[in-house]
C-alpha positions as CSV (number, residue, x, y, z in Angstrom):
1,X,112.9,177.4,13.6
2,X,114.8,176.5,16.5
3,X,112.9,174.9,19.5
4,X,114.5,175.3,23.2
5,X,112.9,174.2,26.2
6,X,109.3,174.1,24.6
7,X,110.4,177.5,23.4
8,X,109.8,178.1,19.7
9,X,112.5,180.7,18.9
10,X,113.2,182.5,15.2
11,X,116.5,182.0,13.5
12,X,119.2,184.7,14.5
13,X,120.7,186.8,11.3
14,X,123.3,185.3,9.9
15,X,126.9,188.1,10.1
16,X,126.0,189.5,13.3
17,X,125.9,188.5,16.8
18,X,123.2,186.4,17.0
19,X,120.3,187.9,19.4
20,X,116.7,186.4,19.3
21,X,113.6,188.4,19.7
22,X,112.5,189.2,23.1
23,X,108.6,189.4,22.5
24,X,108.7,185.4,23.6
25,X,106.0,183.9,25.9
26,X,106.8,180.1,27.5
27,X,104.0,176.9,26.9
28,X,102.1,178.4,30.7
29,X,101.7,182.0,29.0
30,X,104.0,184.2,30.9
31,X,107.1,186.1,29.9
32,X,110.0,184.5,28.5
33,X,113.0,185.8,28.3
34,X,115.1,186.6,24.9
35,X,117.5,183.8,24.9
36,X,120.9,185.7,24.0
37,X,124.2,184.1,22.2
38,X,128.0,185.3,22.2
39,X,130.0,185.3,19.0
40,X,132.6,183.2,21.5
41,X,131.9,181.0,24.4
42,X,132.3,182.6,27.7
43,X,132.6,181.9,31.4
44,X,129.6,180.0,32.5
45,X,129.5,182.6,36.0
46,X,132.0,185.0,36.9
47,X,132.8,184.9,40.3
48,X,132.3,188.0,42.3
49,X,130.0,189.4,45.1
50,X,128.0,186.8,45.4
51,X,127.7,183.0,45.3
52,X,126.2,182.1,42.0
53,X,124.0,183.2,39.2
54,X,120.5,184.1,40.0
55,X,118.5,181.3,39.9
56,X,114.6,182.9,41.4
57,X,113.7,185.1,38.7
58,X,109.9,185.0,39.2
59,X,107.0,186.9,38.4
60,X,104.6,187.9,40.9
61,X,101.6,185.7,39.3
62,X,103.4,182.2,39.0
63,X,102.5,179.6,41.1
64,X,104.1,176.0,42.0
65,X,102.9,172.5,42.6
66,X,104.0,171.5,46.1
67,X,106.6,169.0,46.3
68,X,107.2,168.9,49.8
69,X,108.5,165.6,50.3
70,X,111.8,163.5,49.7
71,X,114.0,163.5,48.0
72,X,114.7,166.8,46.6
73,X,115.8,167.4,43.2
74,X,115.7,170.9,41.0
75,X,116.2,171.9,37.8
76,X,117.7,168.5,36.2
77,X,120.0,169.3,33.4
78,X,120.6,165.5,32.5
79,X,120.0,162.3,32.8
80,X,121.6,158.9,31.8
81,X,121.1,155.1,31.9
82,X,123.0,152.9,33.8
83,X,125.0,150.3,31.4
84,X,121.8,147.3,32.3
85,X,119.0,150.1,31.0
86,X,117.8,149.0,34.6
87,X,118.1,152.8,36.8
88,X,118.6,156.2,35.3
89,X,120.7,158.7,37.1
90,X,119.5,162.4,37.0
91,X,121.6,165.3,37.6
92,X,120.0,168.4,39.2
93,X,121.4,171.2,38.9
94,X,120.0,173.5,42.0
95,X,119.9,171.1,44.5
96,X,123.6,169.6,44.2
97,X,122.5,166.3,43.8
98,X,122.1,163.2,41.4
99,X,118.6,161.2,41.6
100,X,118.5,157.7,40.6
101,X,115.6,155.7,39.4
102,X,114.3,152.6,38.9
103,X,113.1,152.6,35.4
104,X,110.7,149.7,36.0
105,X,108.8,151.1,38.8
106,X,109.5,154.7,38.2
107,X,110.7,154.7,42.1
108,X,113.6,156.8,43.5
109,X,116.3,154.6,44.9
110,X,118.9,156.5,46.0
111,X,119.6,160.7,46.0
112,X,123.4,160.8,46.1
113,X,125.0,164.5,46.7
114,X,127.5,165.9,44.2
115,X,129.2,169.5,44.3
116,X,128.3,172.9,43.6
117,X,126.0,173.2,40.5
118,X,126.2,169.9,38.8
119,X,125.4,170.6,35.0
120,X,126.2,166.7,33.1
121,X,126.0,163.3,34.2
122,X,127.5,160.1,32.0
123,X,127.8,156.3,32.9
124,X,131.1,154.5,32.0
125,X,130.6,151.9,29.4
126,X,131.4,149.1,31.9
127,X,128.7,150.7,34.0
128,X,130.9,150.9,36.8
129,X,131.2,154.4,37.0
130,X,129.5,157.7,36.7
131,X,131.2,161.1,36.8
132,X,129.4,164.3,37.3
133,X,131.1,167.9,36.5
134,X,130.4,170.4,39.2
135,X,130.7,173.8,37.2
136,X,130.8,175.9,40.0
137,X,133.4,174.0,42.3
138,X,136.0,173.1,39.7
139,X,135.4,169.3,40.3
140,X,133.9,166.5,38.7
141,X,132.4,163.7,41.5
142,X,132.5,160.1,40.5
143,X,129.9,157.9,41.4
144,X,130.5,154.0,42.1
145,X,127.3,152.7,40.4
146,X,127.0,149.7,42.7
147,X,127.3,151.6,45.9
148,X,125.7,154.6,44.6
149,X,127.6,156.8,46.5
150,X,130.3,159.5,45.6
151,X,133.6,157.4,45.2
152,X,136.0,160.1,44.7
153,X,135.7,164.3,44.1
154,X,138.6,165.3,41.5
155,X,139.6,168.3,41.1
156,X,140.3,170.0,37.4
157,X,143.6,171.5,36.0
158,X,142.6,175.7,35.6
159,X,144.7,178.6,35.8
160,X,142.1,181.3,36.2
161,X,140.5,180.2,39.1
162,X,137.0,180.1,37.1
163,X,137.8,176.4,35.7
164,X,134.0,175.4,35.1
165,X,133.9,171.8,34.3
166,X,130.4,171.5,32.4
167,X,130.8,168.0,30.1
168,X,132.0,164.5,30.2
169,X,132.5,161.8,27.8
170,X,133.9,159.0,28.6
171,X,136.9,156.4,26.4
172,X,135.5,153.4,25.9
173,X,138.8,151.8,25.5
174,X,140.7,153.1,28.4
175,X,137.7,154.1,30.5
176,X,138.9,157.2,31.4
177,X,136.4,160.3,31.7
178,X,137.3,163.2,29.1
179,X,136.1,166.4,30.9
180,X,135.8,170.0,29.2
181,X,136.9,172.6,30.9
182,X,136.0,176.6,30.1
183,X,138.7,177.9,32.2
184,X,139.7,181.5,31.2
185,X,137.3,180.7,28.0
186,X,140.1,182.1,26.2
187,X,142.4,179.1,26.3
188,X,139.9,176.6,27.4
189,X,141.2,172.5,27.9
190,X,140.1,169.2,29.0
191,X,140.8,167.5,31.8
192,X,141.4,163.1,31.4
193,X,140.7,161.4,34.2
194,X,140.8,157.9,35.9
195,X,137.8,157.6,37.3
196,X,139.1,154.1,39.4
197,X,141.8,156.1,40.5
198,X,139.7,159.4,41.3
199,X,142.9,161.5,39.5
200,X,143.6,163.4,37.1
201,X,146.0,162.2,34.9
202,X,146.5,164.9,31.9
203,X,145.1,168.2,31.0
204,X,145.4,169.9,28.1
205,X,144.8,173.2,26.2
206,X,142.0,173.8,23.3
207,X,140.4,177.0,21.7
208,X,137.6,178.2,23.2
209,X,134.7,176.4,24.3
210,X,132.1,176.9,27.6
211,X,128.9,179.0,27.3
212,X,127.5,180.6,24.4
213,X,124.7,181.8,25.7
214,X,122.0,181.8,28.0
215,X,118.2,181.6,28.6
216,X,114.9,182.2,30.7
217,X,111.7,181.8,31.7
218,X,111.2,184.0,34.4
219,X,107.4,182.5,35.2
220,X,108.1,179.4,35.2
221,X,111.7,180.1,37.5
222,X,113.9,178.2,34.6
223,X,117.3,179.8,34.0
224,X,120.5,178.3,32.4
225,X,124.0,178.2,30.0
226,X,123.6,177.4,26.4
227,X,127.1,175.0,26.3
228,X,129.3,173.9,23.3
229,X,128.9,171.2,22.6
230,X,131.8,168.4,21.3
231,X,132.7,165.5,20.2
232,X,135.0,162.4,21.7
233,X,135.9,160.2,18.9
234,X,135.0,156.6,18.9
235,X,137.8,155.0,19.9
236,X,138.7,157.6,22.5
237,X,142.0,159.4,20.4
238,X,140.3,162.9,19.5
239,X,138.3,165.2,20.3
240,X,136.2,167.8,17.8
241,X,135.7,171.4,19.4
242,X,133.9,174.0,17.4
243,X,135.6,177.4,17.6
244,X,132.3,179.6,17.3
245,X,134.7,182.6,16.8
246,X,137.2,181.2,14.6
247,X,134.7,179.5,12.3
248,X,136.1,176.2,12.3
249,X,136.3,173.0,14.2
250,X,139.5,171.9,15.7
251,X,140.4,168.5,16.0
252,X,142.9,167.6,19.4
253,X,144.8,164.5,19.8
254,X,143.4,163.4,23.5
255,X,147.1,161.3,24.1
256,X,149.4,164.5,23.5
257,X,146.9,167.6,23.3
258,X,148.3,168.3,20.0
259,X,145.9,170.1,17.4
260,X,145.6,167.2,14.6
261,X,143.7,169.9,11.9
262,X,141.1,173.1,12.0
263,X,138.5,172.7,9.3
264,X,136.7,175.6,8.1
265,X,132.9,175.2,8.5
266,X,131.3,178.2,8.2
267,X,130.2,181.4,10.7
268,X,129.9,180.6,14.3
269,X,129.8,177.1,14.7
């Protein structure tokens, strides 16, 4: 069984593409709906008519807790210490913005505005920084962790104009934030950058990786990407990418871009 958001979902068939049952209910009783996954990652959100996927997908019986009060946060997607274990930085997705909290007194300290749909949040290991990929504005927004405030906005190498940042890991060695990129989700990359600087100082092309799916709860107004996930090595030099339609993970030199090896692993990885 596969659990996802409280959801208890059955295993899709193996050899076909993968689409789980659609009789689901969430934990508060109302309709779910069937989460669905691609044979290859796609575009997170095309761009078109309007602004952004639809994110109020409600039924006419749900009802909400009022929250009327600062600050605002909706739909977190992440969260992640700061390098002391003292504060935790949440990312929220609908409201543009990062929350940070004192773990201690479970007290909001600071809401610090990021760009347009903010989907992943990571500290740098010297707890300095913390970078922020805005999937819908093709930026990733670096945090100084002492000021909390937004120290620089960085935009990402794309050539499709649907870049799509949606993860960051960052080198321990150099300190640089690796940042993947869905682009045309044909040729997807990953964008290296500086977060000191607020640049970017490479970019460079990888299979495909971005969203393989998606999923809902229309009663309880929760929506979202299924991502691919990846790997940075240890010591910062590669990067692992599953290629869910080539069945096999790639391995990319992070210096040069150059594919190292592609392993076979079995169907849609």
């Amino acid at each position: 069984m596969l659990t996802i958001l409280g959801l208890a979902l059955a295993a899709p068939q193996v050899g076909a593409i993968p689409l789980l049952p659609s009789a689901l209910t969430d934990p508060e009783g109302g309709a779910a709906l069937a989460p669905t996954l691609f044979e290859r990652p796609r575009r997170a959100w095309t761009r078109g008519a309007t602004s952004g996927p639809n994110l109020a997908q409600r039924t006419a019986a749900s009802t909400f807790e009022s929250l009327n009060q600062d600050p605002e946060g909706d739909m977190p997607r992440d969260a992640a210490f700061t390098s002391d274990g003292e504060r935790v930085l949440v990312v929220n997705r609908d409201t543009d913005n990062v929350t940070v909290f004192d773990f201690a007194t479970r007290t909001v300290v600071a809401t610090i505005a990021v760009g347009d749909f903010p989907v992943d949040v990571e500290v740098s290991p010297n707890g300095q920084f913390a970078a922020v990929p805005n999937l819908l504005d093709d930026t990733v927004s670096i945090i100084d962790v002492a000021s909390l405030s937004v120290s620089a906005t960085v935009p990402v190498t794309q050539t499709s104009g649907e870049g799509q940042p949606y993860r960051v890991a960052f080198d321990a060695g150099t300190g640089h934030a690796v940042v993947s990129v869905i682009d045309d989700a044909m040729d997807s990359r990953f964008a290296v950058i500086d977060p000191a600087a607020g640049v970017e100082l490479r970019a460079f092309t990888t299979s495909s990786h971005g969203a393989y799916g998606f999923f809902g709860t229309p009663e309880s107004a929760i929506f979202g990407n299924l991502f691919t996930d990846w790997a940075l090595s240890p010591d910062g030099a590669y990067v692992l990418v599953p290629d869910r339609g080539g069945d096999v993970l790639n391995s990319y030199d992070v210096a040069t871009g150059a594919l190292l090896a592609s392993v076979p692993v079995g169907a849609v990885p």
